[in-house]
C-alpha positions in Angstrom: 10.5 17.9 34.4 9.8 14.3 32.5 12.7 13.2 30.5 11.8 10.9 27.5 13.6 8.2 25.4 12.6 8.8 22.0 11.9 5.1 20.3 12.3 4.8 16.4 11.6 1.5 14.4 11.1 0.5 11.1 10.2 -3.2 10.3 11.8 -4.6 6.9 8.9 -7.3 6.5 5.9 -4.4 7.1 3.8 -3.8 3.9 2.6 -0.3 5.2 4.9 2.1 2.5 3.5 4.8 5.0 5.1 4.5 7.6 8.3 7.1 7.7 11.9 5.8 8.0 14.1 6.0 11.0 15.8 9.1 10.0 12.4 10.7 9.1 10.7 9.5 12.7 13.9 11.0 14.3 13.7 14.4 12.5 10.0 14.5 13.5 10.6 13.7 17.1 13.3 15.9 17.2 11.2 19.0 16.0 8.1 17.8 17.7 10.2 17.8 21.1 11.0 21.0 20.5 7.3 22.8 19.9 6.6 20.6 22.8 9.6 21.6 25.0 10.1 18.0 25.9 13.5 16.9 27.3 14.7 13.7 25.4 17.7 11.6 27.0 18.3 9.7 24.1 17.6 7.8 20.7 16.7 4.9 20.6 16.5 3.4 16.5 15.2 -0.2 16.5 14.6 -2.7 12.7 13.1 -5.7 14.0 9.3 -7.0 13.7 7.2 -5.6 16.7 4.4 -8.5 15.6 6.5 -10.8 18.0 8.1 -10.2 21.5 11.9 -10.1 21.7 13.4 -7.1 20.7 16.2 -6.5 22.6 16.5 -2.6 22.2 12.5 -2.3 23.1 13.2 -4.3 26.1 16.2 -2.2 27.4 13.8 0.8 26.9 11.0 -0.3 29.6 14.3 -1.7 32.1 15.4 2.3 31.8 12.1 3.6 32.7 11.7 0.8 35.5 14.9 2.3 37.0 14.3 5.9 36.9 16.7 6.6 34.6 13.5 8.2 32.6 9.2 8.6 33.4 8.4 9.1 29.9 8.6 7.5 26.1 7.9 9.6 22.6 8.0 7.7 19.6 5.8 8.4 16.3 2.8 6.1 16.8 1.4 3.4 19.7 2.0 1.1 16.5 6.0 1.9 16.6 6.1 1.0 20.1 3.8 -2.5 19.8 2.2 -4.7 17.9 1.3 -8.0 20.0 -0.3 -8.1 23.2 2.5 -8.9 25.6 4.4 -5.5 24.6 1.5 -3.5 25.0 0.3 -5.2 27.9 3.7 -4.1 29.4 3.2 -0.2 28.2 0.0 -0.2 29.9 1.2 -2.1 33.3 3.9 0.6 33.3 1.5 3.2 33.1 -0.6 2.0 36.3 2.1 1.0 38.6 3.4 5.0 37.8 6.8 3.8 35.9 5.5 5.9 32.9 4.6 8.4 33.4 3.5 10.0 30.3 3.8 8.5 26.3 4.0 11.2 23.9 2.8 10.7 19.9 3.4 13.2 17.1 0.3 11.2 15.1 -1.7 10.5 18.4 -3.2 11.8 21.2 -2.7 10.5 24.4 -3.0 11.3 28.1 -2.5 9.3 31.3 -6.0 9.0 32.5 -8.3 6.3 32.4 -9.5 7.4 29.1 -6.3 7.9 27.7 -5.0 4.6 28.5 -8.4 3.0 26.9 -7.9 4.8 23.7 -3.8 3.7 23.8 -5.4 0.2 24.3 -7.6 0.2 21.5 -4.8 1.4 19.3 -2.2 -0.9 20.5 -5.0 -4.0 19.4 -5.6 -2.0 16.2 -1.7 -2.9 15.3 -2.0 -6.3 16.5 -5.4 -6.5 14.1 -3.3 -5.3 11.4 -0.4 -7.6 11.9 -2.6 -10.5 12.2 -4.8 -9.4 9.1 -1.7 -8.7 7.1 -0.5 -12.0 8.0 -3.6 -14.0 7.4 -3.9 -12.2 3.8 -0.3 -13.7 2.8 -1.4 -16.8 3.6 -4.6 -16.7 1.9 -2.5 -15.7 -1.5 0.1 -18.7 -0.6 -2.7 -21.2 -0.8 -4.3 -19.8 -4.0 -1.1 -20.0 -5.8 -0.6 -23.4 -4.8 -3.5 -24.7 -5.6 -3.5 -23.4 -9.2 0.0 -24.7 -9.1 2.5 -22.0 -8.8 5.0 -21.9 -6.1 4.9 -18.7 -4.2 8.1 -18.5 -2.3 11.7 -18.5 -3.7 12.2 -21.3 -6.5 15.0 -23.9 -6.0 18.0 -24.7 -7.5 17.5 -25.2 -11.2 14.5 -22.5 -11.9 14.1 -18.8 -11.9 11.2 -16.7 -10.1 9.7 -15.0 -13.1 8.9 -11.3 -11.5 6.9 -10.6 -14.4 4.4 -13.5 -14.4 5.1 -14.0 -11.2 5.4 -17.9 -12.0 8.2 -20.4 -12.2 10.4 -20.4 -15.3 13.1 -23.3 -15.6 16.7 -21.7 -15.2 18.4 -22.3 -18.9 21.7 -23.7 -17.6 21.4 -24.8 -14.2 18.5 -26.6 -14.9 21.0 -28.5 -17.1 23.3 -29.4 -14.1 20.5 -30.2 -11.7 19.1 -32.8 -14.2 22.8 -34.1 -14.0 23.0 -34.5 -10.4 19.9 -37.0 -10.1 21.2 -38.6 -12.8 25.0 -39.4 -11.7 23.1 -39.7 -7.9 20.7 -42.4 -8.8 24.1 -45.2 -10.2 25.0 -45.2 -6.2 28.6 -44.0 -6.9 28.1 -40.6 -5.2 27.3 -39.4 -1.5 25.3 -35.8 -0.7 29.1 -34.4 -0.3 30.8 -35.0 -3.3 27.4 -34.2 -5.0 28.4 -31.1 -3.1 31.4 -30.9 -4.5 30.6 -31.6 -7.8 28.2 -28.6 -8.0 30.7 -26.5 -6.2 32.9 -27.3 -9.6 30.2 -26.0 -11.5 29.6 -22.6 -9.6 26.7 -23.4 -7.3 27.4 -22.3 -4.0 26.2 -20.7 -0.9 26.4 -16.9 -0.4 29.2 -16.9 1.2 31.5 -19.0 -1.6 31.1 -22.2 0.1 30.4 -25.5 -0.6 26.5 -26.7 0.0 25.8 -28.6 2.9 25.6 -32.0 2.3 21.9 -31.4 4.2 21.3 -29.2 2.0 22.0 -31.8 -1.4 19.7 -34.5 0.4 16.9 -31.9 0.4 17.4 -31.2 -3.2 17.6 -34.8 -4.1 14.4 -35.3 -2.1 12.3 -32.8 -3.5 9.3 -33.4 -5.6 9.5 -29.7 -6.6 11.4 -31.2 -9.5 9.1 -33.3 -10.3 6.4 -31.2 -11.2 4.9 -31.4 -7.5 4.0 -28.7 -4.7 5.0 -30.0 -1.6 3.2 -27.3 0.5 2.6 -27.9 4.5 2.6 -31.4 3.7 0.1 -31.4 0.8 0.8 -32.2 -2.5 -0.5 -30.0 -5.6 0.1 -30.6 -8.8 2.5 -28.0 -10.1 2.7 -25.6 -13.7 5.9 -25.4 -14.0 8.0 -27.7 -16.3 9.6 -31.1 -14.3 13.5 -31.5 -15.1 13.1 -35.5 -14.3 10.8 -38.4 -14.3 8.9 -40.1 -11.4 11.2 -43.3 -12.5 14.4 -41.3 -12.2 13.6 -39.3 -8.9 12.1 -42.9 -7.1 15.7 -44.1 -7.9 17.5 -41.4 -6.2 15.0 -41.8 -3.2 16.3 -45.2 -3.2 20.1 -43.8 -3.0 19.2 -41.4 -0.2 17.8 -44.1 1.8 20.8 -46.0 1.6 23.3 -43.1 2.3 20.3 -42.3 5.6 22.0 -45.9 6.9 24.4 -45.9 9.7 27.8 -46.7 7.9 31.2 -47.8 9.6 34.6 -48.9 8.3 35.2 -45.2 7.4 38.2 -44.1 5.8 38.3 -47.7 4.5 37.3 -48.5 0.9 35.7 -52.1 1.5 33.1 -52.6 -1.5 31.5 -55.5 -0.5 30.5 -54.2 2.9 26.3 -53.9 3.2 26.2 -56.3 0.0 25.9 -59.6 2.4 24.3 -61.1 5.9 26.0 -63.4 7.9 24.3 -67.2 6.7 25.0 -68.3 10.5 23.7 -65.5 12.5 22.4 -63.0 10.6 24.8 -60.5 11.7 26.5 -57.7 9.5 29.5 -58.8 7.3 32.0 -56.0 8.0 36.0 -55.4 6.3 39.5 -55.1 7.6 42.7 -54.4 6.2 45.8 -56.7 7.3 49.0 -55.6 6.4 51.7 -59.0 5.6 55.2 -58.5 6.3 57.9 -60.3 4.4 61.5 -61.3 5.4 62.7 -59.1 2.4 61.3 -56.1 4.0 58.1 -55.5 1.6 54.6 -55.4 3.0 51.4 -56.1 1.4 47.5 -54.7 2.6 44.9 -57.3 2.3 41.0 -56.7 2.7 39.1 -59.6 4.5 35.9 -59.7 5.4 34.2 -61.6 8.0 30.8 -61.7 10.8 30.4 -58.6 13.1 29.6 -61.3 15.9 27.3 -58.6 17.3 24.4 -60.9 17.3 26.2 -63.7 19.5 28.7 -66.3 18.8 29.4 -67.4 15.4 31.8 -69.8 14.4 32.2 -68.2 10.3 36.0 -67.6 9.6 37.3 -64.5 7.4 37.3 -64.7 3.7 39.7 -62.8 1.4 38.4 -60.4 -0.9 39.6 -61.8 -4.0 38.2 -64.9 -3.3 34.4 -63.1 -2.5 35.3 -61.3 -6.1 35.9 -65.1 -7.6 32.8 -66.1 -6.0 30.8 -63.1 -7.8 32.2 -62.8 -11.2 31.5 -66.8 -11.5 27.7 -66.2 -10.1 26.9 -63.0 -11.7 28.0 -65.5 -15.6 25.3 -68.3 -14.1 22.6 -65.7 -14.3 24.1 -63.8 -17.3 22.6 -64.4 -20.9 25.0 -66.4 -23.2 27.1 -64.4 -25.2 25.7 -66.0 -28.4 22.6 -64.8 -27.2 23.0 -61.1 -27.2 21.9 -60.0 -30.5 18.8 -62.3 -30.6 17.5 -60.5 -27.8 17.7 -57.5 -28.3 16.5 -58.3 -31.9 13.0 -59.7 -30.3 13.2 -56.6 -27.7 13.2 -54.5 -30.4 10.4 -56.3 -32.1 8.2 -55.8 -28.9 9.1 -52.0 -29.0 7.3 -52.4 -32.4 4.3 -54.3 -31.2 3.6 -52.0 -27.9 3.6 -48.7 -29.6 0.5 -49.8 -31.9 -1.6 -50.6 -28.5 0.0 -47.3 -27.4 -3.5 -45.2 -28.0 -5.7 -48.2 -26.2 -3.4 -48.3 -23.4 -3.6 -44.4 -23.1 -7.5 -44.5 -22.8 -7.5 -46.8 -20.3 -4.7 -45.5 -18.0 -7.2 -42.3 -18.8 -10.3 -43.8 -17.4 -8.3 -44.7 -14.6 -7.2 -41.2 -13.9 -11.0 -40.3 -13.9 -11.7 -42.8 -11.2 -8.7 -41.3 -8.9 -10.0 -37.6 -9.8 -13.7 -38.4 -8.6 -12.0 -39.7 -5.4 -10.0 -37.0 -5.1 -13.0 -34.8 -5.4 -15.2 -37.0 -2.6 -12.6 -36.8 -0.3 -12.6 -33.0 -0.5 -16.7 -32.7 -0.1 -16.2 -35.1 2.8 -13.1 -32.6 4.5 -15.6 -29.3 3.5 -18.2 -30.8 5.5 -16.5 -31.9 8.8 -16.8 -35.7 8.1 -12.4 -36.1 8.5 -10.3 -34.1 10.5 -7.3 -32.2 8.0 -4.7 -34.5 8.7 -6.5 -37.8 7.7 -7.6 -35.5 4.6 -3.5 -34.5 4.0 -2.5 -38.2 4.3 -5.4 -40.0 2.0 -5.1 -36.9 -0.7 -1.6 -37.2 -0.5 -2.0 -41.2 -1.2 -4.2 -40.2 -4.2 -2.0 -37.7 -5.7 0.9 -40.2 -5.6 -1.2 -42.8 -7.4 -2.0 -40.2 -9.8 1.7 -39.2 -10.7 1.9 -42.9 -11.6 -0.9 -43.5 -13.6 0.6 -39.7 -15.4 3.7 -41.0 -15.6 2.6 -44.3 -17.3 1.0 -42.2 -20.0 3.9 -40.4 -20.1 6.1 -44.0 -20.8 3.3 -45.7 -23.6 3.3 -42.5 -25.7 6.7 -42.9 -26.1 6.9 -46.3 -27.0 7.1 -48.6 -23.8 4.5 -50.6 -21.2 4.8 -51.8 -17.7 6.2 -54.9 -18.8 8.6 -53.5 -21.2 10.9 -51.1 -19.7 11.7 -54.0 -16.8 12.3 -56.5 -19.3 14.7 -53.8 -21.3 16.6 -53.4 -18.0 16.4 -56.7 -17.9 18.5 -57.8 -20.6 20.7 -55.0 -20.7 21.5 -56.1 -16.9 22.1 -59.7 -17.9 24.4 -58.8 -20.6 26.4 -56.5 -18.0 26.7 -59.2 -15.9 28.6 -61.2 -18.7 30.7 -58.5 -20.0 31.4 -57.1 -16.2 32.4 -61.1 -15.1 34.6 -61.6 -18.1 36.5 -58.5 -18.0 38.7 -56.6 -15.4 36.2 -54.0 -13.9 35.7 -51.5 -10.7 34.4 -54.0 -7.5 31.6 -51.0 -7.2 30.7 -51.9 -10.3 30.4 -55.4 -9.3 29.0 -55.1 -6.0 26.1 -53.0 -7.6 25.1 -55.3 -10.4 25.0 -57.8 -8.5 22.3 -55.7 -5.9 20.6 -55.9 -9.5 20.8 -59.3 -10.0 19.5 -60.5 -6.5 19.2 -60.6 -3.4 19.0 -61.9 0.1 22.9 -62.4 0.3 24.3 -64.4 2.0 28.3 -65.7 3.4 28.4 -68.4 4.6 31.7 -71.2 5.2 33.5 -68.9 3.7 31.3 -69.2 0.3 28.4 -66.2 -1.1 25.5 -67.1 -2.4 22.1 -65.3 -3.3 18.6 -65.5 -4.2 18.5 -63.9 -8.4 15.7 -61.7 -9.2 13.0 -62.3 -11.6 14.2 -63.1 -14.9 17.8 -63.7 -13.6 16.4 -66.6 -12.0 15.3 -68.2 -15.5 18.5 -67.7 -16.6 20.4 -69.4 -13.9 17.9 -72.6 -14.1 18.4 -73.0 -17.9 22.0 -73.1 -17.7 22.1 -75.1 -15.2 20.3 -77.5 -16.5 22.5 -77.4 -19.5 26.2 -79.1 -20.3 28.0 -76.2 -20.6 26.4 -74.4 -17.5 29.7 -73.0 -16.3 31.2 -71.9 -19.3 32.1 -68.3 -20.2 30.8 -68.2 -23.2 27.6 -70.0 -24.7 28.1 -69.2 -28.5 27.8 -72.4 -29.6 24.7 -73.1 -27.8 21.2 -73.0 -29.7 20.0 -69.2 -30.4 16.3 -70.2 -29.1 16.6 -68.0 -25.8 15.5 -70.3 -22.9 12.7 -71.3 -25.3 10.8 -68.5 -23.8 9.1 -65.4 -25.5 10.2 -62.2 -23.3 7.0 -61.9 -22.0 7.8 -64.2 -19.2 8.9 -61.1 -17.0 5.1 -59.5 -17.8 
């Protein structure tokens, strides 16, 4: 008599609301065994996919029937038992080298014979059609909502999957704390973990009451999602849902997440100024170490150098105290800093600009509009030319993807004139309420992290050399530092009773 292994499964990812649940295929096996007088060795109860190979309970099935142990399988339909090729290739080879013996179906016929095994065959690709047609359907729904700008997988941190609409709603409070993060991220006083931690504070977690990984915080940070953007296969849509930040705001935190990307050493160590300067020998690093001094009286006091890595070759540069690189900074970042005096002057005439700007505000609009128009009818080329075979996909990916990008900024610029500012403006803003910092921060007692990332503000192209920093100041700071040079009282600390006629130049000279 043929003894059988009854095989159950139920897939949690299959669409079919048909198909019976495990205890229900049992109970029918169990009384369909019995009309049939069928001998059945055991239950075999299976939830995994059968659209892919691998399931390990399947698989110790066939290595039963290969040794004897039983000649014969019963489970509810062919479909139960496989739904790619390789499984039911592996029914059917079983079946001609006389392994199997006999497959028995409560839903299908089925007898070992030629014909038999030709029908099984045609039922087993009927599963794999419906697999690959089910499949092919999501996608096809994936890429419509995308491209009229809906998301259709789960939303991210910050906004809700509206089951309703079926859209993307922004989440009322976290969306709150998200907005934060970017923010606080962006200064440069924060890494992915204690961003980590700081959402942890704030109840966002992972499932399992943990901190996020800090992978997991550079993936936020870095996606555009939040920006009003469909990232989707590497193809940028333009998205319904409501942005938490600006382009300006999220191309600063790219900037943060670059520099956290870096190789960094001198861990455990606090050294502020390391990264800020190059060797002006070599070109090498500048790196930090701590000395501890000993004194007769039994007291001991840490102090920070820095000095050349000397990875580069031999260097003859000597190490410099930390206070004295501080000296050096404070006394640099007042050279490039706005008088004192000064302060109220400019931001008088800034906000005299504001004035001027917002009444070309409407112009400026049309013609960043006009410009929009231009990228749109490239946009819409570059599509006929991918319909009709001219590119292959990924050259189309890469050069949409280019053209959505400048899109966002000519968007965002709109976004920046109606309320008020230009391309020239908001710089020049920064401008002089970095210049003033770099007064107020040189005169007064202040955090070196502070200092060290002003003066990244300032300038660049750092250098140490004989034991003395020196940089190259940015546009506008670089005015500043040739004026008062060129003035008497160049290295004073405060300029108030110099003439109120800033530089002699109209702020337009950063335009």
């Amino acid at each position: 008599m043929i003894k059988y292994i009854a095989y159950c499964r139920k897939s949690t990812d299959e669409k079919d609301k048909q198909v019976l649940s495990i205890d229900a295929q049992i109970a029918e096996l169990k009384e369909f065994a019995k009309k049939q007088n069928l001998e059945i060795l055991d239950f075999v109860c299976e939830s995994r996919t059968a659209k892919t190979i691998g399931r390990p309970l399947f698989a110790s099935v066939l290595k039963r029937i290969k040794k004897g142990e039983a000649q014969g399988i019963i489970s509810w339909h062919p479909d139960r038992l496989a739904r790619n090729s390789v499984d039911g290739g592996r029914i059917i080879y079983l079946l001609d080298t006389g392994k199997l013996i006999d497959l028995k179906f409560p839903s299908f016929w089925f007898e070992n014979s030629p014909q038999g095994k030709f029908v099984l065959n045609i039922a087993f690709g009927q599963s794999k059609y419906y697999v690959d047609n089910l499949s092919e359907n999501v996608k096809r729904g994936m890429r419509h909502k995308v491209r009229i700008g809906v998301w259709p997988v789960q939303a991210p941190l910050g906004y809700l999957n509206d089951k309703n609409t079926k859209t993307i709603m922004v989440d009322p409070v976290r969306s709150k704390i998200i907005k934060k993060v970017f923010e606080i991220f962006s200064s440069g006083n924060h890494s992915f973990t204690s961003i980590s931690e700081y959402l942890f504070n704030f109840g966002i977690k992972t499932r399992i009451e943990r901190k996020l990984n800090p992978d997991t915080v550079k993936r936020m940070l870095s996606n555009k999602f939040y920006l009003g953007v469909l990232n989707y296969k590497g193809e940028l849509h333009k998205g319904i849902h409501k942005p938490l930040i600006s382009k300006a705001l999220f191309d600063s935190v790219q900037k943060q997440v670059e520099r956290f990307e870096k190789p960094r050493g001198n861990k455990g160590h606090n050294f502020p100024f390391v990264g800020l300067a190059k060797c002006g020998e070599c070109g090498a690093s500048i790196t930090g170490e701590e000395h501890i001094g000993n004194y007769k009286n039994g007291n001991s006091q840490t102090f920070t150098y820095y000095r050349c890595t000397k990875k580069l070759g031999p260097c003859s540069q000597e190490y410099v105290r930390q206070e004295e690189i501080e000296h050096q900074l404070k006394k640099q970042l007042i050279d490039v800093a706005i008088p004192q005096g000064w302060w109220g002057t400019w931001l008088a005439m800034l906000e005299r600009d504001k004035i001027n700007e917002t009444k070309l505000a409407s112009q400026r609009v049309v013609e960043v509009g006009e410009e929009m128009q231009e990228v749109d009818k490239k946009l819409n080329k570059l599509l006929d030319t991918y319909l009709d075979s001219v590119i292959d996909e990924d050259t189309y990916k890469a050069k949409k993807n280019e053209l959505f990008e400048q899109k966002l900024k000519l968007q965002e610029k709109i976004s920046k004139i109606q309320e008020g500012g230009s391309s020239w403006l908001e710089p020049f803003e920064e401008f002089i309420k970095s210049s003033i910092n770099c007064g107020k921060i040189a005169l007064g007692k202040n955090n070196l992290q502070d200092l060290r990332d002003l003066a990244r503000n300032a300038g660049s192209n750092f250098n140490l050399s004989d034991k003395r920093l020196s940089f190259v100041p940015n546009l506008g700071f670089d005015s500043v530092k040739s004026w008062r040079g060129s003035r008497p009282s160049a290295t004073a600390l405060s300029a108030k009773s110099e003439s109120v006629t800033p530089l002699g130049l109209e702020p337009r000279f950063l335009g």
